[in-house]
C-alpha positions in Angstrom: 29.8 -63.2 50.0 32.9 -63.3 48.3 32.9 -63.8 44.4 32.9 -67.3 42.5 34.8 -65.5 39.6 38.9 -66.1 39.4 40.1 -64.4 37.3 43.4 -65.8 35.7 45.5 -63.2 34.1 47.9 -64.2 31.1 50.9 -62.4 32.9 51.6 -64.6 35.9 53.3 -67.0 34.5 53.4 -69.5 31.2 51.1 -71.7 33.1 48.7 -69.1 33.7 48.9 -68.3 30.0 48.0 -71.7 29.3 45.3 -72.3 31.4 43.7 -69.0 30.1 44.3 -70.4 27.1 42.5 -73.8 27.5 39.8 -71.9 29.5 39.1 -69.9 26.3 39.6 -72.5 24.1 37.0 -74.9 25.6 35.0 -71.9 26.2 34.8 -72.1 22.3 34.4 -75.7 21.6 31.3 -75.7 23.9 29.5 -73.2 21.9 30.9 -74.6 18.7 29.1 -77.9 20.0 26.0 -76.0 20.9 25.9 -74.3 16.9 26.4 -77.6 15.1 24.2 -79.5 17.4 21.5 -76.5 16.6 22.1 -77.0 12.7 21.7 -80.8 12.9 19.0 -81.0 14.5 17.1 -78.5 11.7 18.3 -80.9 9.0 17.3 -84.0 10.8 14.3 -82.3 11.6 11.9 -85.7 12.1 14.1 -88.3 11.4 15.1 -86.7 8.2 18.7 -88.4 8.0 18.7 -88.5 4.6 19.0 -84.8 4.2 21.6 -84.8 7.1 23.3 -87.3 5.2 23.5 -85.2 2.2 24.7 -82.2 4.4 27.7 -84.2 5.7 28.7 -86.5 2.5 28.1 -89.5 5.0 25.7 -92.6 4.2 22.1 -92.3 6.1 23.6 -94.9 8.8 26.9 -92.5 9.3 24.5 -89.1 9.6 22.4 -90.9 12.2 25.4 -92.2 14.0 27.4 -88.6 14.0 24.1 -86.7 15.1 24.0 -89.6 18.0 27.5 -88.8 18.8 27.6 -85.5 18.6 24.7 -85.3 21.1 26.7 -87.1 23.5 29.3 -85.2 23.2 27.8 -82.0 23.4 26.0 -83.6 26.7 29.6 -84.3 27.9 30.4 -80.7 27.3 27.6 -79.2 29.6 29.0 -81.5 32.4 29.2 -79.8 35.5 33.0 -79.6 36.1 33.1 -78.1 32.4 30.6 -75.5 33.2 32.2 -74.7 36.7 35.7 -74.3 34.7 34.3 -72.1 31.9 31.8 -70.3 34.5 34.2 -69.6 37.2 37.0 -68.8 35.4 35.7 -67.7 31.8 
């Protein structure tokens, strides 16, 4: 079976520098996404949004609404086209 892997070197061309780049670089913002999601949900541990509120300098309605959003968008981030790109060619 031949390998899922493809590797893109940086040396081809500027566009293969670039899509190494962006490969990397969303590589990095999923994780990122993964670590602050972690954090947040400690603080908010129970529906403690006051204390996540305090964290991020936000009223208790904003904290709830980021720590909504930002599970969405870490959700977003584990879609499968995103994992197939960082998987394949990470």
């Amino acid at each position: 079976m031949a390998s899922a892997h493809i590797e893109i070197p940086t040396t081809a061309s500027r566009l293969s520098m670039e899509v190494r780049s962006f490969v990397d670089s969303l590589r990095r913002i999923v994780n990122e996404a993964g670590d602050i999601k972690a954090i947040m949900d400690q603080v908010a541990m129970g529906g403690d949004w006051n204390a996540l509120a305090t964290k991020l300098g936000v009223t208790v309605e904003e904290a709830q609404a980021v720590y909504n959003l930002m599970g969405s968008v870490k959700g977003e981030l584990e879609g499968t086209f995103i994992t197939q790109l960082t998987a394949r060619c990470g």
